[in-house]
VOFI-497849 format. One line per 5 residues: their letters; for each residue x, y, z of C-alpha. Coordinates in steps of 0.05 Angstrom, whole numbers, padded with zeros to 5 digits. Each point is the difference from the previous one (the first is absolute). Layout:
! VOFI-497849
a = X Y Z  ...
! end
This chain:
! VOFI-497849
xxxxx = -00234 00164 00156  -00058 00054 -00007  00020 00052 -00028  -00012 00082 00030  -00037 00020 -00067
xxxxx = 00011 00086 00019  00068 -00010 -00002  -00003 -00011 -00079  -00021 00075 -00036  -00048 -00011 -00051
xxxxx = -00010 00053 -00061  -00069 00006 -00027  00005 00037 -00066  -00073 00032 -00030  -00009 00062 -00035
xxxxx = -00064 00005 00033  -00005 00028 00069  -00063 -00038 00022  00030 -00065 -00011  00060 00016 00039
xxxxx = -00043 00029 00067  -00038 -00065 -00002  00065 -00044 -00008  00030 00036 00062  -00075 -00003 00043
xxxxx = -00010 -00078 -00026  00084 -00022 00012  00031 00055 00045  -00006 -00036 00069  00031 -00059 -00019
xxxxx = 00050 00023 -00057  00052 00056 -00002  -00026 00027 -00066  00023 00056 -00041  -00032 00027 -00061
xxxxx = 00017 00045 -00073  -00042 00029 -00044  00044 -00007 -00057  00049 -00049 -00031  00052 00062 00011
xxxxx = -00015 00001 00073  -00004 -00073 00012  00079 00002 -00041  00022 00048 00053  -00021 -00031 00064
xxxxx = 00029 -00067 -00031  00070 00047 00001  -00003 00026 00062  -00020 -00067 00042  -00015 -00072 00010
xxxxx = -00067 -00026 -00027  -00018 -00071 00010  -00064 -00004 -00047  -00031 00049 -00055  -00070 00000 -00013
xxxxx = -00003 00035 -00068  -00068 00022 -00036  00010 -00020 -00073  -00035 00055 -00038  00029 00069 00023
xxxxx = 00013 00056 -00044  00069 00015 -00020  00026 -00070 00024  -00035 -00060 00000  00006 -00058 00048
xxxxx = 00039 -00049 -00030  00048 00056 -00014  00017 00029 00064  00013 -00078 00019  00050 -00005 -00052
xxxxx = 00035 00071 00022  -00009 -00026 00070  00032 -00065 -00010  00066 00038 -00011  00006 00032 00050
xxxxx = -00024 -00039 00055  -00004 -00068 -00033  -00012 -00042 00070  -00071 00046 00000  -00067 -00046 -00005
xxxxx = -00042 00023 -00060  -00082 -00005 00009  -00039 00022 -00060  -00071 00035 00013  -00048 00005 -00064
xxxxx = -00071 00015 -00003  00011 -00023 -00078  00021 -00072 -00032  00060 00011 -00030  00018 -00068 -00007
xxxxx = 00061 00003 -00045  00030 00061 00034  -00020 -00043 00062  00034 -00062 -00023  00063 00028 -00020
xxxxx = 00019 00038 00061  -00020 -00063 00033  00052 -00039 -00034  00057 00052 -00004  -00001 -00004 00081
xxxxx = -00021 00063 00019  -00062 -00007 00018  -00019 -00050 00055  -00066 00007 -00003  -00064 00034 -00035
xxxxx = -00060 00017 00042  -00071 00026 -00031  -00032 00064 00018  -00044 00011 00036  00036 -00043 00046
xxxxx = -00014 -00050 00056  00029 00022 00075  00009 -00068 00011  00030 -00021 -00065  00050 00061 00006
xxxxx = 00030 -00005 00068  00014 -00076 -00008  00037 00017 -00063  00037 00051 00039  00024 -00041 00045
xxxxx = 00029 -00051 -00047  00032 00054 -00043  00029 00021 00069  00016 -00066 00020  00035 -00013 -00080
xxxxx = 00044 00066 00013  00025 -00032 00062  00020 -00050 -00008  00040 00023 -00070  00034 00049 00043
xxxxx = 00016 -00051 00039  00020 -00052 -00055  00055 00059 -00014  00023 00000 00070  00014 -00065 00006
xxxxx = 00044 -00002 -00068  00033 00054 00009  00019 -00028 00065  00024 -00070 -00024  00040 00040 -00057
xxxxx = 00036 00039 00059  00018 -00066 00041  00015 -00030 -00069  00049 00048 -00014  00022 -00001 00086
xxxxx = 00017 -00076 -00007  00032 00003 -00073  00054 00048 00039  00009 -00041 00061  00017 00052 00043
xxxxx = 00004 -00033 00057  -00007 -00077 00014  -00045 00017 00067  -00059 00017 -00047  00015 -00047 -00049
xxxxx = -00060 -00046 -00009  00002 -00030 -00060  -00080 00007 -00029  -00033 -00008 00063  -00052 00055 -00013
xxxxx = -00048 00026 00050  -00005 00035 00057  -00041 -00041 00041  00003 -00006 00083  00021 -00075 -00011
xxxxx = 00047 00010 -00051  00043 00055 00036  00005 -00051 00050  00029 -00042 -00044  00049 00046 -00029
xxxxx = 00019 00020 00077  00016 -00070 00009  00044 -00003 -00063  00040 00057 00028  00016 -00033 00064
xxxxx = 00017 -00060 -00024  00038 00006 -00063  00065 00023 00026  00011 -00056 00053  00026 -00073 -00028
xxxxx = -00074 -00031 00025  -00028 -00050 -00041  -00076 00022 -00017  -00062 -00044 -00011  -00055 00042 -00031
xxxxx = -00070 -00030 -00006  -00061 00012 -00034  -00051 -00014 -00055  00024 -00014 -00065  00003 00064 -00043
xxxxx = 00007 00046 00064  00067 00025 -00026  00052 -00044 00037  00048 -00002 -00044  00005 00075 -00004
xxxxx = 00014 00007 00073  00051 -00041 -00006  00036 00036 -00055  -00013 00059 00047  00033 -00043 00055
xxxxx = 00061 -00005 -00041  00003 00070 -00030  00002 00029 00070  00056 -00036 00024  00073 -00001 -00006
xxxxx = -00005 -00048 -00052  -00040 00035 -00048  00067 00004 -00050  -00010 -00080 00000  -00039 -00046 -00038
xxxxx = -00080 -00016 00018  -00008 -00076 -00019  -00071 -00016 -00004  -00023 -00080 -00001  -00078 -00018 00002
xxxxx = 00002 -00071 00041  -00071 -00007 -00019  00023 00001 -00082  00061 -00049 00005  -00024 -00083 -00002
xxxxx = 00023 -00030 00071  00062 -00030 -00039  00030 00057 -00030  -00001 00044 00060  00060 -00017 00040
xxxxx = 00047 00008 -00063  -00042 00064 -00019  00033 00029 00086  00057 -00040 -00002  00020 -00005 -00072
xxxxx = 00036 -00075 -00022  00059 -00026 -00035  00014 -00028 -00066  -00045 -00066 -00007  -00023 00001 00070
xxxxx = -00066 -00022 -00033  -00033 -00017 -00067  00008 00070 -00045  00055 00029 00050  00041 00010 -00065
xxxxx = 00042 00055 00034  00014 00034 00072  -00056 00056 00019  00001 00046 00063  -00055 -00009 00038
xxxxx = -00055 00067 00019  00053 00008 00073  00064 00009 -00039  -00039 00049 -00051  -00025 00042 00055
xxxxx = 00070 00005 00037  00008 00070 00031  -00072 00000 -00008  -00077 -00013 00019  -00027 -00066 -00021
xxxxx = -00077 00002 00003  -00029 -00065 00009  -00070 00004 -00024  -00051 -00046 00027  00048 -00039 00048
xxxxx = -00061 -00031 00027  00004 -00054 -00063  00071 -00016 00018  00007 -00077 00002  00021 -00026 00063
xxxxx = 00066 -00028 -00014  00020 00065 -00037  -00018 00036 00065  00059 -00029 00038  00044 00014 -00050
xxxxx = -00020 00079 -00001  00004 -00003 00082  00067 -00015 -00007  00018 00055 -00051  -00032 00055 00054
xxxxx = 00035 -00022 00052  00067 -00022 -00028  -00004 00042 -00060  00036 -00059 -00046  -00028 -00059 -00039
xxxxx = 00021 -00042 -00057  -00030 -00012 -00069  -00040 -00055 -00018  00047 -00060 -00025  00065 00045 00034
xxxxx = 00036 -00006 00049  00032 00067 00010  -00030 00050 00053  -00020 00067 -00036  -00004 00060 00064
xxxxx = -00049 00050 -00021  -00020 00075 00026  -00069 00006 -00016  -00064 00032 00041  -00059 -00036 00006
xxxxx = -00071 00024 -00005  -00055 -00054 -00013  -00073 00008 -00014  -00064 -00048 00005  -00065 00004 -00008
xxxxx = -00013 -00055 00045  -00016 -00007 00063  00077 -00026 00029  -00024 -00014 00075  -00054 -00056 -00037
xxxxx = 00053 -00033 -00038  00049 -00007 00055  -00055 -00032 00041  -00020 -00047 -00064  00074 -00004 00006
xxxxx = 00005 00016 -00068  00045 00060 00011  00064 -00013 00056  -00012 00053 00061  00082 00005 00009
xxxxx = -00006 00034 -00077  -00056 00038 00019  00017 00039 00058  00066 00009 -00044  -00029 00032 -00055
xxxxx = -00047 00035 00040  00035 00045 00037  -00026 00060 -00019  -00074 -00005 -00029  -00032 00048 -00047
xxxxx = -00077 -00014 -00007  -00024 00030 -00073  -00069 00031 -00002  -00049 -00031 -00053  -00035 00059 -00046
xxxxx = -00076 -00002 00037  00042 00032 00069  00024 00052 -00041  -00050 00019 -00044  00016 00078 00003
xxxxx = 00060 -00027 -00049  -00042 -00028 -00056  -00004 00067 -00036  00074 00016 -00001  00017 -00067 -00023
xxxxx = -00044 -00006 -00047  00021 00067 -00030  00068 -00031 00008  -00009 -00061 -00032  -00040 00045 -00064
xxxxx = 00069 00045 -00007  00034 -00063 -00008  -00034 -00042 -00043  -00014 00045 -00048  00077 00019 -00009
xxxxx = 00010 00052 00046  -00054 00049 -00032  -00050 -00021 00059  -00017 00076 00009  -00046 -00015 -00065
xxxxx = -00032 -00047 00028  -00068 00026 00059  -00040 -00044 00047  -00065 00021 00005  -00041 00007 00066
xxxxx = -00043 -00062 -00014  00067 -00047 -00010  00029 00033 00055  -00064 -00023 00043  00000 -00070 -00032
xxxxx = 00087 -00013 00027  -00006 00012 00061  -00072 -00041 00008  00042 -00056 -00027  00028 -00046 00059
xxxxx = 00062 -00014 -00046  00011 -00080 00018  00061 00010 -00044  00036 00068 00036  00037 00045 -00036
xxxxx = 00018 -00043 -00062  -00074 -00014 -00015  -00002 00068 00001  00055 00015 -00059  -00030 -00057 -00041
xxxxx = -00078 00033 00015  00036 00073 -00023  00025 -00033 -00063  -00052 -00027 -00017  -00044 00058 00008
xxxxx = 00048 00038 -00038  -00013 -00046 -00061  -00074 00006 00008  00005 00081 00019  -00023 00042 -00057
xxxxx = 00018 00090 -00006  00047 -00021 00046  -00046 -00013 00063  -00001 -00055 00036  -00081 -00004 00018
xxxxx = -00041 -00046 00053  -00015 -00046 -00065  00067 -00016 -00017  00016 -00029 00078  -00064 -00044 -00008
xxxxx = 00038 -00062 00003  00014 00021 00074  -00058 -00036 00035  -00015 00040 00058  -00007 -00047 00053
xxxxx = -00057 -00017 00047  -00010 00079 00037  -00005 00033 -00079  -00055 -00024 -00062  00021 -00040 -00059
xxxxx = 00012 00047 -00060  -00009 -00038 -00072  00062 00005 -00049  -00032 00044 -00047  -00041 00051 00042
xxxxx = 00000 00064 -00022  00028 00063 00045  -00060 00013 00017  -00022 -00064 00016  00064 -00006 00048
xxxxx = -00004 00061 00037  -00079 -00006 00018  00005 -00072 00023  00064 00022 00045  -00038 00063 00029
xxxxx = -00058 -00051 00015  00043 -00037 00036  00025 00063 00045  -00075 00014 00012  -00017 -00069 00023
xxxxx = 00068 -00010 00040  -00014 00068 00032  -00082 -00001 00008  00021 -00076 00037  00049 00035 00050
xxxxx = -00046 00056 00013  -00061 -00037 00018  -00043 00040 -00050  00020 00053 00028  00000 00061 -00059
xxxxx = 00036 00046 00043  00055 -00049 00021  00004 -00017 -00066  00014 00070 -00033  00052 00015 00059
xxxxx = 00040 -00060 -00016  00001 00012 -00077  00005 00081 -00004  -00070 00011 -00024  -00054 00040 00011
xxxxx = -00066 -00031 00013  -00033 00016 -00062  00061 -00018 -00055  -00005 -00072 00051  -00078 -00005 -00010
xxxxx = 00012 -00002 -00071  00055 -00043 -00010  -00047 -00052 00044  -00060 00008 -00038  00044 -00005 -00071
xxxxx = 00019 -00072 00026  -00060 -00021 00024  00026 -00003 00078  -00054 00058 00030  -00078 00010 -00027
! end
């Protein structure tokens, strides 16, 4: 999303006028600018308002550059620092560089071009940090919301987002969950159907019950009907002693039957019967067990197929679907890829996520991913990245692994920042200069430039003469 660059104040800092009147003539149209004449000044503004960006001459009288970044720095520490020297001070240089004050160091006399692209990036950095915040102190707020439990109504377990698709899901949760109905939710593996069925359950009137999970998919064909049913004593070879079956455990319950789509055949009478009769025996017994249990059962199959192939009977499957719940894969609901991955951070590194930033470029790189693998490729990508993330930013190199399929360009492994960030604005440009026809004026509405900051990203990639 392009951002409205006026909207972010930017303080020039120079102790010489001149400089300052030719900042404002060069940068004023398209950048809210504000400017000091001292390190004192520039200290007071930074008191008194917001400032997005400082652009900070190094040698000033009285204080020097590097200084008023440091004194800056505490007291508006979100603030993007830009160095200005006529002068190579390379050490002084390279050490505010690395302490993390300054972003960037730009040489007098400086290049219009040069300086307003760096603007914009120093915007775009502050951004999305203030936004990074946002987002964790909002999952620390609905952390703290569901670790009360308030009320069982907006009790969603961890499914985070905000998304059109997944409200619809959660509206559907509400409905449902306080009726007897079984459920059959459906969806892509990793899309999160096991937490709406937890959801399911701690919605209803059954919530101070057990919730019985069994994968079908994970259980050999043999073992699955004593895994439901449970058996008796020497009912079969290892049957050393009686064991409830995954029914009896989940009595006054929800049983979640996960991937009921691999459920052999002759199993799938016996669990027909157990719906509608709400009794079955144990394998080897011969004494009828009556059990209380809702049923909600998830695939990520298509059931319609099977029952067709008539690998899947159609009496069980209008039986367990009686109320469907379709889950959305990740790629229809993108706008959630920043809050879970933010989410996924605070967990995995032990609940002290708020450490941990994504910056701009892997934000960009997440939700350009098509995520084959939903929401638990996701986690595993986040921790991952986590282990790779070094000052405690997760960058565009560290998601490299994530090869962006066929609309986005192949990154290598070890590309530098840089490297990342140029090939992905290339990309924009040639996405955008495609749609538009050529068309320079299309091109700069669509992307919130002005012509001549578009002419020179072009010519910098080689896509204008």
């Amino acid at each position: 999303m392009a951002l409205d660059y006026r909207r972010y104040p930017i303080l020039v800092v120079d102790d010489e006028e001149d400089n300052l009147v030719a900042f404002e003539m060069t940068f004023g149209e398209n950048f809210k600018l504000l400017t000091a004449t001292s390190g004192a000044l520039a200290l007071d503004i930074l008191r008194k308002q917001t400032v997005s960006v400082m652009v900070v001459d190094q040698r000033m009288p009285g204080m020097s550059g590097t200084e008023l970044l440091a004194g800056a720095a505490a007291i508006a520490p979100d603030t993007v620092g830009i160095l200005l020297t006529a002068y190579r001070d390379i050490d002084v240089i390279i050490a505010a560089l690395h302490s993390g004050r300054v972003y960037r160091y730009l040489q007098k006399p400086w290049d219009a071009r040069e300086v307003e692209v760096v603007l914009q990036q120093a915007i775009e950095r502050h951004a999305f940090t203030a936004e990074n915040r946002r987002l964790t102190g909002r999952l620390q707020e609905l952390s703290n919301f569901l670790g009360r439990e308030v009320d069982a109504r907006y009790n969603y377990g961890e499914m985070v987002g905000e998304s059109v698709a997944l409200q619809e899901v959660q509206k559907v949760i509400r409905k449902v969950a306080p009726t007897k109905a079984t459920v059959l939710i459906s969806g892509e593996s990793g899309t999160g159907k096991e937490l709406a069925a937890r959801a399911i359950h701690h919605q209803s009137s059954r919530k101070g019950g057990p919730f019985v999970r069994v994968n079908l998919a994970a259980l050999p064909a043999t073992l699955i009907e004593s895994e439901l049913f449970g058996h008796e004593k020497g009912a079969f070879t290892g049957a050393v002693a009686q064991k409830m079956g995954r029914f009896e455990l989940a009595h006054g319950g929800t049983l979640f039957l996960d991937e009921i789509g691999d459920l052999p055949l002759e199993t799938q009478i016996k669990l027909l019967r157990v719906i509608q009769e709400k009794e079955f025996e144990r394998v080897g017994g011969t004494e009828t067990v009556q059990v209380d249990v809702r049923l909600v059962a998830a695939t990520n199959k298509d059931l319609e197929k099977l029952v067709e192939q008539g690998a899947f009977r159609s009496d069980l499957y209008y039986r367990v679907r009686v109320f469907p719940i379709e889950m959305p894969p990740l790629r229809d609901r993108v706008e959630d890829i920043p809050t879970l991955a933010h989410h996924f951070l605070h967990q995995l590194s032990g609940g002290d996520g708020g450490m941990v930033e994504l910056g701009p470029d892997s934000l960009a790189r997440l939700t350009a991913y098509h995520w084959p693998g939903n929401v638990r490729e996701l986690e595993n990508a986040m921790e991952r990245a986590l282990i790779l993330a070094e000052d405690q930013i997760v960058r565009a190199e560290d998601l490299a692994f994530l090869e962006v399929d066929r609309s986005q360009p192949k990154l290598p492994l070890n590309a530098s920042l840089d490297v990342v960030l140029g090939t992905m604005e290339k990309h924009q440009l040639q996405e955008a200069l495609a749609r538009s026809d050529g068309s320079v004026s299309a091109m700069a509405r669509e992307l919130g430039l002005n012509r001549t900051t578009l002419y020179y990203r072009l010519k910098k990639y080689g896509l204008m003469t």
